[in-house]
C-alpha positions in Angstrom: 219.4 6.5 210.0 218.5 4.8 213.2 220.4 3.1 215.9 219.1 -0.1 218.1 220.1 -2.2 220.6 220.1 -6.1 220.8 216.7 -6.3 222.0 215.7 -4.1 219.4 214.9 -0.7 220.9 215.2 2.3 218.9 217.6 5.0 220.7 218.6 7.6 217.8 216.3 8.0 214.7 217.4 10.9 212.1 216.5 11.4 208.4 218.2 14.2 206.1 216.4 15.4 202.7 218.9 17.2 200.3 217.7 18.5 197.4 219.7 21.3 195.1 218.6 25.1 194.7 216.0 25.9 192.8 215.9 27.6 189.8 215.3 31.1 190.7 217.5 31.2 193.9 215.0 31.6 196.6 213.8 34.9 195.2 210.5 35.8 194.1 207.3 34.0 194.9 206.5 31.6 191.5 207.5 28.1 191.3 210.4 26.3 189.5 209.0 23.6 187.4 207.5 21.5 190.6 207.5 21.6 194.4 210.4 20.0 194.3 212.1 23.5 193.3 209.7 25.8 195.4 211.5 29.2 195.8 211.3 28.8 199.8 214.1 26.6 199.4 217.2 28.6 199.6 220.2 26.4 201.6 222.0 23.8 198.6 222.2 20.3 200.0 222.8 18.6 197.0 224.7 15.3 196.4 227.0 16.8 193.7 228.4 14.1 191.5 231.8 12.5 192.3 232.2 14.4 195.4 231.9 12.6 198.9 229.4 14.4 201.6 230.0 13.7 205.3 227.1 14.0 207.7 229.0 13.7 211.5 225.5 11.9 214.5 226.5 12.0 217.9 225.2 8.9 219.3 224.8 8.9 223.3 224.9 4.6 224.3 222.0 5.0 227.1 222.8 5.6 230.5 221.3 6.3 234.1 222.9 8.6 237.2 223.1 6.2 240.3 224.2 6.7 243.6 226.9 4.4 245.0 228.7 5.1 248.2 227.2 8.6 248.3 229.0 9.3 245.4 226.6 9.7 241.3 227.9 7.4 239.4 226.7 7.1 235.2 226.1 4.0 234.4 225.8 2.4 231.1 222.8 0.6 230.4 224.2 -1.0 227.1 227.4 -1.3 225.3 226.3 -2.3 222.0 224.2 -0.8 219.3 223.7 -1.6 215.7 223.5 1.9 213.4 221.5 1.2 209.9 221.9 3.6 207.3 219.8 3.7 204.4 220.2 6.5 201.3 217.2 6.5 199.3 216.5 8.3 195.9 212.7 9.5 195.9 211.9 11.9 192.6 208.9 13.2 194.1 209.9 13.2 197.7 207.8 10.6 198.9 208.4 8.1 200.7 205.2 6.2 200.3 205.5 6.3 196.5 207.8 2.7 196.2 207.3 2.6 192.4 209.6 5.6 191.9 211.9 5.4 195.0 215.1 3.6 194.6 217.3 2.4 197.3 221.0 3.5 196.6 222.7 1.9 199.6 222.3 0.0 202.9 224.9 0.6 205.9 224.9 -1.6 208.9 227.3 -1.8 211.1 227.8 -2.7 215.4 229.6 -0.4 217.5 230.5 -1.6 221.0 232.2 0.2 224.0 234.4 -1.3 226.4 
């Protein structure tokens, strides 16, 4: 996910792997069937089927402190971004590998402050 402004600047830039549990739960030290199911991994962030997962950004628009009549003032150096969100299934976890990844879907959308 990353969020620009009209001259294309990159202000926020976030990615988020989820993966399910592996096999053994976290316990033990062998490995599941591959490293994507290493027993280090312990939290669940699967996408579980037909259920809707909400991930929540706070997005700060760019700003500066000035002073005006003695008094700091914030001031907002731009009042539009564009967010782009991208959800990507990649088997082996790479991101480099483009015969096996598989772009589910593509979010764009402007947000503007008055």
């Amino acid at each position: 996910m990353t969020a620009t402004l009209d001259n294309g600047k990159k202000i926020f830039k976030d990615s988020k792997v989820f993966m399910p549990v592996p096999g053994r739960m976290g316990r033990g030290d062998k490995m599941g069937r591959g490293p994507y199911e290493k027993s280090g991994i312990i939290r669940d962030s699967a996408l579980p089927p037909m259920r809707t997962i909400t991930e929540k950004y706070d997005i700060p628009f760019p700003f500066e402190d000035v002073k005006e009549r003695g008094k700091r003032v914030r001031k907002i150096l731009a009042r539009e971004m564009t967010i782009n969100v991208e959800l990507w299934y990649m088997p082996y976890g790479s991101r480099n590998d483009d015969d096996n990844n598989t772009l589910f879907r593509k979010f764009t959308k402007k947000v503007t402050i008055e």
